[in-house]
C-alpha distance (Angstrom), angle and dihedral (degrees) to the residues before:
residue distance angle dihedral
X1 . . .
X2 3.68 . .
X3 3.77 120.8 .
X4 4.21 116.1 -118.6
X5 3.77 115.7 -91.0
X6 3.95 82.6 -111.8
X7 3.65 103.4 62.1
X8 3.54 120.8 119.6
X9 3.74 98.1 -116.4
X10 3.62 99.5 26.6
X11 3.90 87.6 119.4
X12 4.05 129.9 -21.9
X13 3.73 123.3 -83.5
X14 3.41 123.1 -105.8
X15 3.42 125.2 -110.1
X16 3.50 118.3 -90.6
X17 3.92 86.6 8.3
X18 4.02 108.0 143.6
X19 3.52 116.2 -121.7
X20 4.23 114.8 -142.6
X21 4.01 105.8 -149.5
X22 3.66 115.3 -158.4
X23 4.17 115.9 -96.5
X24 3.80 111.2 -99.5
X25 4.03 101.2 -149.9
X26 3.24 135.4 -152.8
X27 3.80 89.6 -71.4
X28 3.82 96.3 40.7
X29 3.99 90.2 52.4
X30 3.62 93.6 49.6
X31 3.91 86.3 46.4
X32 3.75 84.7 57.0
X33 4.07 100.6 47.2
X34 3.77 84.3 43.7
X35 3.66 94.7 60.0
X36 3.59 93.2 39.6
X37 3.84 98.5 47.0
X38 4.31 90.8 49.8
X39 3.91 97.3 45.8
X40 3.79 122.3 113.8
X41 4.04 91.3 -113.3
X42 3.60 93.6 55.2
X43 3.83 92.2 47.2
X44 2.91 85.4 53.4
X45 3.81 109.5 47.6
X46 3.66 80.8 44.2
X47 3.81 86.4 65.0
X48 3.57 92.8 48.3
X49 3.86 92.2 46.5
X50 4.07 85.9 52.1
X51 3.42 101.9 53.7
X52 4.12 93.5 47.6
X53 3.84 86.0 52.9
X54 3.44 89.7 52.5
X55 4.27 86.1 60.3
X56 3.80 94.7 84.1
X57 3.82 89.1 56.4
X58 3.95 90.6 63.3
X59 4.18 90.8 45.3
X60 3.49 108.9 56.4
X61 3.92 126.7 24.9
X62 3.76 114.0 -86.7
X63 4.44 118.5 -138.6
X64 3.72 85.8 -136.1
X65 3.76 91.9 67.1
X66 3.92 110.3 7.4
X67 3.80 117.5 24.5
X68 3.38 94.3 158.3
X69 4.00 86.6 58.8
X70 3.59 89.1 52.7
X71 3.85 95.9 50.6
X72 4.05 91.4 50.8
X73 3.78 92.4 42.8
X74 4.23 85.1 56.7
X75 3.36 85.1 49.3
X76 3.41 98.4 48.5
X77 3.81 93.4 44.3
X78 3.85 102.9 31.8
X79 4.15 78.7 169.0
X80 3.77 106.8 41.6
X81 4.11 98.3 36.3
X82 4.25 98.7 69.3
X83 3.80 93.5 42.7
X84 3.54 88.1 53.5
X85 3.40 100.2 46.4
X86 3.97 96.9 45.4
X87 4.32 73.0 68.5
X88 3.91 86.4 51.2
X89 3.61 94.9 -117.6
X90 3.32 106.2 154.2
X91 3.62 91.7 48.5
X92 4.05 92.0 45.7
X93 3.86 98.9 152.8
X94 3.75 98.2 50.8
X95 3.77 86.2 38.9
X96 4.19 117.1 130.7
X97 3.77 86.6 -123.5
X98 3.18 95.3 48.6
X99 3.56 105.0 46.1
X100 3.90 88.0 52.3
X101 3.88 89.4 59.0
X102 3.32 90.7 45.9
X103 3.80 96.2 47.4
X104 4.13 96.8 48.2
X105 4.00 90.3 46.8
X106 3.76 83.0 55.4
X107 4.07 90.6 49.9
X108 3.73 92.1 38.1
X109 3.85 95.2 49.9
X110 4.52 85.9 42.3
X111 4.19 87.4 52.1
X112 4.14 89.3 41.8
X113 4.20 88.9 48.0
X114 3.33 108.7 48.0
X115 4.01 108.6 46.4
X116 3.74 83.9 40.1
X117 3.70 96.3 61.0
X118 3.78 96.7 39.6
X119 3.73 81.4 60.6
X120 3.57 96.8 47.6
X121 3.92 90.0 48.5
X122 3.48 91.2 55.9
X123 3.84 93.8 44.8
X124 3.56 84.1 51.3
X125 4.08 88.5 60.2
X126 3.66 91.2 38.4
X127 4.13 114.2 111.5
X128 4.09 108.9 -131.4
X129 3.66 119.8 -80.9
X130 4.15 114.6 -86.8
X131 3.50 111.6 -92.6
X132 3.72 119.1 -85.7
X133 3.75 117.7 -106.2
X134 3.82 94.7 -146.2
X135 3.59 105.5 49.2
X136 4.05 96.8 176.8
X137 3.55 96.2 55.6
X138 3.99 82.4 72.0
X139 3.88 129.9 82.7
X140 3.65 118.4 -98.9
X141 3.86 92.8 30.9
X142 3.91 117.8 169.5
X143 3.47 142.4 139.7
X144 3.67 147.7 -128.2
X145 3.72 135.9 -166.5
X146 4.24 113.0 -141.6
X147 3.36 127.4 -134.9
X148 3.60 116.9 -78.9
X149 4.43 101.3 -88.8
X150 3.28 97.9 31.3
X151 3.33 125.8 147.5
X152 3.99 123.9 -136.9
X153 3.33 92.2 -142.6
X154 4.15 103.9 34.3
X155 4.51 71.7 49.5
X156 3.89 96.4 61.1
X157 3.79 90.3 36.8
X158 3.84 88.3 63.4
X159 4.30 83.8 44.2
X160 3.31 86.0 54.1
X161 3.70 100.9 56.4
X162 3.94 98.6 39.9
X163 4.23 88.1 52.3
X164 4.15 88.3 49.8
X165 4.04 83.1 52.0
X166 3.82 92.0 52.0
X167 3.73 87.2 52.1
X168 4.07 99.9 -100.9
X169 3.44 125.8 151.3
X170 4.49 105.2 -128.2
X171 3.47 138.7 -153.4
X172 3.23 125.5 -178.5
X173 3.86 130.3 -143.6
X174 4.13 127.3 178.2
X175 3.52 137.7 177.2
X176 3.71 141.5 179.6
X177 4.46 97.5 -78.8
X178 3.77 95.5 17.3
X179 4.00 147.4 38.4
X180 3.85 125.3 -163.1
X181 3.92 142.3 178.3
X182 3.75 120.9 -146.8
X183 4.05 113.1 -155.7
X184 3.80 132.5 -170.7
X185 3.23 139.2 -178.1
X186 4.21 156.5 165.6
X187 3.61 100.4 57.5
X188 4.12 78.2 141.9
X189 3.42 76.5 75.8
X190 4.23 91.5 66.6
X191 3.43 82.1 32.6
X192 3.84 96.6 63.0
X193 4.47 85.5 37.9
X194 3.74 87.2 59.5
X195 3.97 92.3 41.7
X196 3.57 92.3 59.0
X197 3.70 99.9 39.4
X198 3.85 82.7 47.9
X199 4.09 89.1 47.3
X200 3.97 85.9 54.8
X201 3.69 94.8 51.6
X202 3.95 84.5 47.4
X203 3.93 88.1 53.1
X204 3.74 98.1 42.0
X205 3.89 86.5 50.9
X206 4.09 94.5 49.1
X207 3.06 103.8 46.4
X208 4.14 97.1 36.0
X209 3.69 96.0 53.3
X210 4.03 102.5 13.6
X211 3.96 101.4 66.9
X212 3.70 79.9 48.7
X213 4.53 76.9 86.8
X214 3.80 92.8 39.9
X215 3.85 129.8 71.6
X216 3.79 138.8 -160.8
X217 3.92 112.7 -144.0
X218 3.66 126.4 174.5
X219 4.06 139.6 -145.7
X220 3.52 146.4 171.9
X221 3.52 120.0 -144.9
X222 4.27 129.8 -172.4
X223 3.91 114.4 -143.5
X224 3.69 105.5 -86.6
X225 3.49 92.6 41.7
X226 3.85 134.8 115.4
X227 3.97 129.8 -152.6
X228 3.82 122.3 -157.3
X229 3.43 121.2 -162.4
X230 3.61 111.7 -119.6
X231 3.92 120.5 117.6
X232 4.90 84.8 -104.8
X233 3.88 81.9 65.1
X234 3.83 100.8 62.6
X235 3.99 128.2 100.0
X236 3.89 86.2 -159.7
X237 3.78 130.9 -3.1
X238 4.04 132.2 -173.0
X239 3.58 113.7 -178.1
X240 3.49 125.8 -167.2
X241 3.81 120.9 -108.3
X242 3.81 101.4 -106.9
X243 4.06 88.6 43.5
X244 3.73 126.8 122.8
X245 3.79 120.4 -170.6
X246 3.93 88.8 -146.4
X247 3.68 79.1 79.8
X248 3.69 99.0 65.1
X249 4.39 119.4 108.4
X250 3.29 109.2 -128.1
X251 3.90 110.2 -126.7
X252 4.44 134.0 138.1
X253 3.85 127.1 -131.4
X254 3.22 116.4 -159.5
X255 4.32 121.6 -163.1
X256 3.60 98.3 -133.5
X257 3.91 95.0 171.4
X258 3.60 142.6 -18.8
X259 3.57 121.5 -154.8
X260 3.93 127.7 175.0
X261 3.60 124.2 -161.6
X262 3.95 115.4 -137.8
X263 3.81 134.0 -156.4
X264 4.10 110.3 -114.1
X265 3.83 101.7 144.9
X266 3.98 95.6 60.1
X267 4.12 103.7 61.1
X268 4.31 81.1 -169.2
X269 3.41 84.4 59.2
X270 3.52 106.6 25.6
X271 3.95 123.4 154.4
X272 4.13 86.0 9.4
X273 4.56 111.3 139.5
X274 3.12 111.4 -106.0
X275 3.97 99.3 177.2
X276 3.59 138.0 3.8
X277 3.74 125.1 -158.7
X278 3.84 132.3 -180.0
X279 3.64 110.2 -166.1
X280 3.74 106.2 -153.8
X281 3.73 138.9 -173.9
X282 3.62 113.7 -135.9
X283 3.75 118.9 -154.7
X284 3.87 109.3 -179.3
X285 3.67 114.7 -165.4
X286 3.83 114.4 -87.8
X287 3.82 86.8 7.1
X288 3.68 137.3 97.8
X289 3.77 127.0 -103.4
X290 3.95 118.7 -87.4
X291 3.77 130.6 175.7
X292 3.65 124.3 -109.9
X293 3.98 142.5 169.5
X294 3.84 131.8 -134.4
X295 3.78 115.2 -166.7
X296 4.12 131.8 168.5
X297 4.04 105.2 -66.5
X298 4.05 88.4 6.3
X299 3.43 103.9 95.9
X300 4.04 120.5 178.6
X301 3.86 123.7 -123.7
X302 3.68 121.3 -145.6
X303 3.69 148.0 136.9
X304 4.27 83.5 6.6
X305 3.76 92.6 -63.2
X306 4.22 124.8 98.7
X307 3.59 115.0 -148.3
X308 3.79 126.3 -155.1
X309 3.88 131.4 -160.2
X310 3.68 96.1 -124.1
X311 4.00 99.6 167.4
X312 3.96 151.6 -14.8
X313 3.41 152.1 -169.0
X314 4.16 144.7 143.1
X315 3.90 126.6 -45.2
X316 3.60 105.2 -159.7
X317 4.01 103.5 -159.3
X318 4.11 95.8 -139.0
X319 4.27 118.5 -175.2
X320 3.49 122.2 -162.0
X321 4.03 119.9 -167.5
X322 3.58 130.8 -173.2
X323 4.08 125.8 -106.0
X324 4.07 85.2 -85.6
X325 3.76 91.9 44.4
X326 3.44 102.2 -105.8
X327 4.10 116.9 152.1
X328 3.80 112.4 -110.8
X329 3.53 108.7 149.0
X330 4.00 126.0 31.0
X331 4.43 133.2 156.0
X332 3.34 147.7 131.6
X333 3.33 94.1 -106.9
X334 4.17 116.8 -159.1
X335 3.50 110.6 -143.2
X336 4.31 116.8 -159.3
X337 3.13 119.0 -111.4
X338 4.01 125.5 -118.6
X339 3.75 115.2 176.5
X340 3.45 135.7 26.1
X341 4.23 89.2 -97.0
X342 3.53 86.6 63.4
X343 3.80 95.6 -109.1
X344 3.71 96.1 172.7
X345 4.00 140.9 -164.6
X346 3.62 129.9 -147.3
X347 3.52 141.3 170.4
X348 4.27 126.7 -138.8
X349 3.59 123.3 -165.3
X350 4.00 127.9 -169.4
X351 3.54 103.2 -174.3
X352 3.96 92.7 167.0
X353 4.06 142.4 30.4
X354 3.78 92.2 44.7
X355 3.65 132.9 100.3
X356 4.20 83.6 -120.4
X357 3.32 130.4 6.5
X358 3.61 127.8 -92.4
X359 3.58 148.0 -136.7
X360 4.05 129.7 180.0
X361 3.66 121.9 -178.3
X362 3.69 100.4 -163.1
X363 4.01 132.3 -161.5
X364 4.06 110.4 -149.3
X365 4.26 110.6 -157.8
X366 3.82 109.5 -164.9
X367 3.88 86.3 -168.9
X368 3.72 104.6 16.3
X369 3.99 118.2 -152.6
X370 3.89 142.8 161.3
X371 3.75 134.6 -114.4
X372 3.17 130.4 -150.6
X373 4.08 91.3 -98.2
X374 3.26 95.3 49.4
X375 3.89 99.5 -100.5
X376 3.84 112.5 138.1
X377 4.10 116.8 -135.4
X378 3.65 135.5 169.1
X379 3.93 116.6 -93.5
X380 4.04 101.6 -173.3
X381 3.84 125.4 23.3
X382 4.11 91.4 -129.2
X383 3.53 126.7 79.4
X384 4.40 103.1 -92.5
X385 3.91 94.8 135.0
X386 3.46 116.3 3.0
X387 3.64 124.8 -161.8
X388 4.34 136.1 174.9
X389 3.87 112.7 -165.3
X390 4.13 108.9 -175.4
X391 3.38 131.2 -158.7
X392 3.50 106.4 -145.6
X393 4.37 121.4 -155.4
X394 3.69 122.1 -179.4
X395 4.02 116.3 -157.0
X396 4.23 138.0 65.6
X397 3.40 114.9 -18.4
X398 4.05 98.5 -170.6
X399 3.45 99.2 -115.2
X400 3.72 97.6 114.1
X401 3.61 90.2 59.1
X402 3.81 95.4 76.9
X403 3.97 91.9 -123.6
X404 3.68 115.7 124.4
X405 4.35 123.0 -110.0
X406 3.21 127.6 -150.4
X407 4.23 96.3 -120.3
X408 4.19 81.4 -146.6
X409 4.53 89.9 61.8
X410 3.60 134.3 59.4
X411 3.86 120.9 -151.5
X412 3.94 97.6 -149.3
X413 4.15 92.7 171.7
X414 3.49 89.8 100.3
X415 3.85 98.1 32.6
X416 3.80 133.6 93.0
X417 3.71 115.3 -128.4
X418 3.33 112.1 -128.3
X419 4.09 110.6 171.9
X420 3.68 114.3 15.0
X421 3.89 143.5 131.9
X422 3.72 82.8 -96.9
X423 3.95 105.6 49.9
X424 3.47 137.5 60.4
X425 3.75 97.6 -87.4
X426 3.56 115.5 57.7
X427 3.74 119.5 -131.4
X428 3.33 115.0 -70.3
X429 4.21 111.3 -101.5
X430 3.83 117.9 -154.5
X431 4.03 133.2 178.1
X432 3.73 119.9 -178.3
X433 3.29 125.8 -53.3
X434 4.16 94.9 11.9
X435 3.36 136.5 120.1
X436 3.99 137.8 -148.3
X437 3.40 126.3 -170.0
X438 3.87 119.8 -122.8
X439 4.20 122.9 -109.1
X440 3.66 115.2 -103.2
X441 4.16 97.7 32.5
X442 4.03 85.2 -80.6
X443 3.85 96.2 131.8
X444 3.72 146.4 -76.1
X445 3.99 122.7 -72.8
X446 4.31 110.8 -141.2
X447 3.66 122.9 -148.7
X448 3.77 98.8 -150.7
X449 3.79 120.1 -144.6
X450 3.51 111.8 -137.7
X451 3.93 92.6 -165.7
X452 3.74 103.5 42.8
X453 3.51 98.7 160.8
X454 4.05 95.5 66.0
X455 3.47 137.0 114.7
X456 3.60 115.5 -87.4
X457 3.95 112.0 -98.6
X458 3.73 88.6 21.9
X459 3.94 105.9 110.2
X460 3.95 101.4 170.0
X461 3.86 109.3 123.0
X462 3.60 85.4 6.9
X463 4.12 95.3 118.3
X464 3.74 119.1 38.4
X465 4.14 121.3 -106.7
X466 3.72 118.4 -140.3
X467 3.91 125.2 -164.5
X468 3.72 127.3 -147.8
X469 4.36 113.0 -140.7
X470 3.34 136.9 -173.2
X471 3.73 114.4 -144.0
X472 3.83 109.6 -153.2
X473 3.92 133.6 -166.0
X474 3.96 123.0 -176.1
X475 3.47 122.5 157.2
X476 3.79 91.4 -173.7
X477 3.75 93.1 63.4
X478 3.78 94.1 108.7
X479 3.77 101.6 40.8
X480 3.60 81.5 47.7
X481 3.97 98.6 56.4
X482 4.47 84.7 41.4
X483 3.59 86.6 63.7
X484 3.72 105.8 37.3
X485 4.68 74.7 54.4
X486 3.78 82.5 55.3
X487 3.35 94.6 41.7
X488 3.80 93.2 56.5
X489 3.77 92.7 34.9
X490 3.53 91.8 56.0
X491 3.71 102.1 48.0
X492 4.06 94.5 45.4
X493 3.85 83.0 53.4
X494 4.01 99.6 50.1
X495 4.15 84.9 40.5
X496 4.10 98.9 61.1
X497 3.57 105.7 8.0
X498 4.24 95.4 98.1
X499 3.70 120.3 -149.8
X500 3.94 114.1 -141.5
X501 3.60 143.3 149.3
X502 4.27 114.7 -142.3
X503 3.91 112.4 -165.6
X504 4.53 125.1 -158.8
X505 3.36 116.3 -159.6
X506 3.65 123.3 -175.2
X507 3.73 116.8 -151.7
X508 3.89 126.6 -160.2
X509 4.06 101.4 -157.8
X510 4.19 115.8 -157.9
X511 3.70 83.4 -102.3
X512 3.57 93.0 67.6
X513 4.03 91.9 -111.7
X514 3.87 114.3 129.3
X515 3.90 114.1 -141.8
X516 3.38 125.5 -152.9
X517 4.10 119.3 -129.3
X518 3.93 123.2 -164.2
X519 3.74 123.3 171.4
X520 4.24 125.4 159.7
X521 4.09 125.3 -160.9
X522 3.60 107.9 -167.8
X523 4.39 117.9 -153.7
X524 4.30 102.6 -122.9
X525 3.63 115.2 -21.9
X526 3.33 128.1 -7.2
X527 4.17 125.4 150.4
X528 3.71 95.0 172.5
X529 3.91 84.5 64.9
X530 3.92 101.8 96.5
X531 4.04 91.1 33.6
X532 4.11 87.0 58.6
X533 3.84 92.8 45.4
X534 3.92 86.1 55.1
X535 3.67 95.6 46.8
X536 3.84 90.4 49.7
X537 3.91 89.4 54.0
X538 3.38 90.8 46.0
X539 4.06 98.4 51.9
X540 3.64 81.2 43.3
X541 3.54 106.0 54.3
X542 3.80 90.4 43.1
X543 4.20 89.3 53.5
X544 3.62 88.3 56.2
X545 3.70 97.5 51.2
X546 3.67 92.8 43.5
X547 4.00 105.7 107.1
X548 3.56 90.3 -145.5
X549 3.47 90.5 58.7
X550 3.55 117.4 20.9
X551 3.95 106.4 135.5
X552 3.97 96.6 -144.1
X553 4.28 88.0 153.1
X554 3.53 120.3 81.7
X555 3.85 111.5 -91.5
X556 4.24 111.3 -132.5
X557 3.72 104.9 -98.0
X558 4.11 118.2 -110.2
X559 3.25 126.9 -179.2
């Protein structure tokens, strides 16, 4: 019969001929994107493409977890910081572009699961394929000759039971001249695919829409002071959608001490950390006080929430007092860090009890020294010669104007300065323990001591330490750590558990001989393959030749 003058191979094109393809649709091109967005190279491209968005989250400080990071790095980068966060990077993980990564890998890895596992359950149902009638075109293939007797089918019978033992699933096939078993197995090995896929899905969907019940809050806290945790108490706080502060144990931290360990033996190395510790007291609701300890990557768990040392730095405790000495201005004030020897900057504000008021922008020097110029910086982290020099500005500081300040800046367009490198009076220079009167006859500026009672000369514990911690909630934490198990479970188990399928053929020859057949195709990969199929005949052979149990009787047939 001849084919129709329309049929796609009916005779070759002609060169340069067009071809006309048939119009997809609406339907048809959302058929297509479907299948492209929920196969396994998407998923996992859209991996890929996750965890390189996640990048920008590990370069620059994020306002979930370190606001007062992202306030010095605008302030560092008046230039850089707004371009970069019209992109919404310092928010990267609740970013638009993000989320939509985030929320296709979830769809992809949903469309990749579920048709995939409906497979595998019927697979799982499935009897073994039908033997194959040309054994030696498969990998593996050898051959055995059975003892004289034997019966093909009392042969596969004892094939049979030595591939159950080795944990194959058997079928069994006979015919008039010949008897065979066909074996498979390592569909744990789809099993454990599916389990991780299914482990990713279970991650994706934990942390997505479980932190949406947690929260991340942060707070600074001077030694001496305490912390409760109720949603007045936070420096910053970002709570998750679904979150409701009703939910929050009541319990106090209190910054007993913070002491940092420094590097003096090494000079390559000199004046590096080499351990931070917060010593804390812990004050759970309805409980009594106990001590604790928060160090880098050693977070402490209580009242539901885990807190983590994120950051420190010097609180110099600075007084100021009116022309008749009256108190009107005094804090531990923590002053940012900006070097690796802690030189520090802080800002002081006296918006009342003055005849004007006053603004200081203060640099702290742990260790102070002299360049060359004539600029002071910080030689060692720890406290060997202190020194505070103030820069003292007289004028409005914008706080009646009902729009917030950052308490780390000082808006001196509207200010007088008073004391600076550029005046008449130099800025003001303070150790421990001294005071300096104010410019203009406005008052006198105290550089509290916060270890009076020391020897003179001896600075250490002389200026207060503050610590910077991140107070964490996340319900999800557990499910989260179950699935990442899963996760690693499951790919371990789809990486070295090998899928295969072993075939036994028994052969009666015209000579009345049986022969033995074995032949192995493995699914992907697997160079162990043709070793197994060798071992089999092997165990095999030497089961049939055993006296003890040599089938030489006629097995019951099963199909």
């Amino acid at each position: 019969m001849s084919r129709p003058s329309d049929h796609y191979d009916s005779r070759p094109a002609r060169p340069g001929a067009d071809v006309t393809q048939p119009r997809l649709g609406t339907s048809g091109w959302l058929r297509w994107f479907w299948r492209q967005l929920t196969s396994m190279r998407t998923a996992l491209f859209l991996l890929l493409l996750l965890a390189i968005a996640a990048v920008p989250g590990s370069l620059v400080p994020q306002r979930s977890s370190d606001p007062n990071g992202v306030t010095q790095y605008f302030a560092n980068n008046p230039d850089l910081a707004p371009a970069l966060d019209t992109i919404q990077a310092f928010d990267v993980y609740s970013s638009a572009w993000f989320s939509a990564i985030y929320l296709l890998l979830f769809v992809s890895l949903i469309g990749c699961v579920i048709p995939r596992t409906k497979h595998h359950l019927q697979a799982l149902r499935a009897t073994p394929p039908k033997t194959p009638a040309r054994l030696a075109r498969l990998a593996g293939f050898t051959t055995r000759d059975a003892p004289a007797g034997t019966d093909p089918a009392a042969a596969i019978d004892s094939a049979r039971g030595l591939l159950k033992e080795s944990g194959y699933r058997v079928a069994r096939f006979d015919t008039e001249r010949e008897a065979s078993v066909s074996a498979e197995r390592g569909y744990l090995r789809e099993t454990g695919n599916l389990v991780f896929h299914s482990a990713l899905v279970g991650i994706l969907i934990t942390v997505g829409f479980g932190s949406g019940f947690g929260f991340s809050g942060q707070r600074v806290l001077v030694e001496g002071q305490t912390f409760v945790n109720s949603l007045l108490a936070y420096d910053s706080f970002n709570p998750g959608r679904f979150f409701d502060d009703a939910g929050l144990d009541p319990y106090k931290l209190k910054l007993d001490d913070f002491t940092v360990d420094y590097e003096t033996e090494n000079l390559k190395a000199f004046g590096q950390p080499l351990d931070f510790t917060a010593d804390v007291t812990v004050t759970p609701r309805g409980e009594d006080p106990e001590p604790a300890a928060v160090k880098v990557n050693a977070p402490l768990r209580t009242g539901g929430t885990d807190v983590y040392l994120l950051g420190n730095g010097y609180a110099p405790t600075i007084t100021v007092k009116d022309p008749a000495g009256k108190v009107v201005f005094t804090d531990s004030i923590p002053f940012l860090p900006q070097d690796a020897n802690l030189t520090s900057l802080g800002v002081v504000k006296v918006p009342d009890g003055l005849k004007k008021q006053v603004g200081m922008i203060g640099f702290f020097y742990p260790t102070q020294a002299e360049a060359q110029s004539g600029a002071y910086f910080s030689s060692f982290p720890d406290l060997e010669y202190p020194l505070l020099t103030l820069n003292v500005y007289a004028g409005d500081l914008g706080l009646d104007e009902g729009v917030p300040t950052s308490v780390y800046s000082l808006d001196t367009d509207k200010m007088d300065a008073l004391a600076t490198r550029t005046t008449t009076v130099k800025p003001l220079e303070l150790k421990p323990g001294e005071t300096q009167q104010l410019p203009g006859g406005l008052g006198s500026v105290t550089f509290e001591e916060a270890n009076p009672g020391a020897k003179k000369g001896d600075f250490s514990g002389s200026v207060l330490r503050f610590a910077s911690f991140d107070i964490h909630h996340d319900p999800t934490q557990g499910w989260v750590l179950l699935f990442a198990v899963l996760v690693l479970l499951g790919l371990l188990t789809s990486l070295f558990v090998p899928r295969r399928r072993v075939w036994v053929k028994a052969v009666r020859q015209d000579d009345g001989s049986v022969r033995l057949e074995y032949a192995g195709l493995a699914r992907g990969d697997d160079p162990a393959l043709e070793a197994a199929v060798a071992a089999l005949a092997d165990r095999h052979s030497a089961r049939l030749t055993s006296p003890a149990s040599a089938p030489l009787a006629p097995a019951p047939e099963q199909t």
